[in-house]
N, C-alpha and C positions, 0 to 999 in steps of 0.2 A: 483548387481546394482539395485538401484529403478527402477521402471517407471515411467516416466513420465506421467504427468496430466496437463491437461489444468485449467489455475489460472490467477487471476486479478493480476495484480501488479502495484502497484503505488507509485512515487517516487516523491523526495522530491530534491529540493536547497540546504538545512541548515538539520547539524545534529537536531539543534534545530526543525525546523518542523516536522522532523520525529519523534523526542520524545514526540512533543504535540502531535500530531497526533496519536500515539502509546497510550500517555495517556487518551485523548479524546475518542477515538475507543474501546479501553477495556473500561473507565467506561461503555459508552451505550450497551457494549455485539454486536459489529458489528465484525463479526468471521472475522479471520486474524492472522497474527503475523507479526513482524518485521522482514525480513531478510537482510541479503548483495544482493546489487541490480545483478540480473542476468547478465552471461557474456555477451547475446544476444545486452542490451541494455548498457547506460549510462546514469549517477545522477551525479548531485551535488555534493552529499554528500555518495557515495554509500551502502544508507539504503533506503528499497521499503517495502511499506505492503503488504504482499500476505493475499488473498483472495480466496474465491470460485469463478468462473467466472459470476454467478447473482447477486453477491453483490454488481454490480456498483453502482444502484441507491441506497442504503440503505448508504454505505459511502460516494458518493455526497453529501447527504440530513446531513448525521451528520457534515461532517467537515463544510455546509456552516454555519447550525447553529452555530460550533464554530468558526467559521470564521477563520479557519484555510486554508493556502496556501499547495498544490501543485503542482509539474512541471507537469506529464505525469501521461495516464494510460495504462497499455498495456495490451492485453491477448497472454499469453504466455505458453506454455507445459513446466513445469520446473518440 
């Protein structure tokens, strides 16, 4: 069994947003990846980016630049 670790997660309405988002985020190198949104919560679309838990401001700042949409952000032990 892993362990659990404390991680941003943020979720998205539209598959579409999470793939921009997804797209957007790797180009500028803001650490994460895609996953299926945790059982804890509920999405949209159930795809979330996981994060390190300081990364709030660094993807704030990029997705407003691309003006991209999301619902929630949570920090969650996943």
């Amino acid at each position: 069994m892993r362990s659990k670790a404390l991680s941003l997660v943020v979720t998205f309405d539209t598959t579409v947003q999470a793939m921009a988002a997804e797209t957007h985020l790797t180009a500028h190198r803001i650490p994460g990846r895609l996953i299926p949104v945790p059982r804890e919560i509920t999405a949209g679309c159930g795809l979330a980016w996981k994060a390190p838990p300081g990364a709030g401001d660094e993807i704030l700042n990029a997705m407003g630049e691309g003006k991209l949409d999301w619902a929630a952000m949570y920090e969650l032990e996943i």
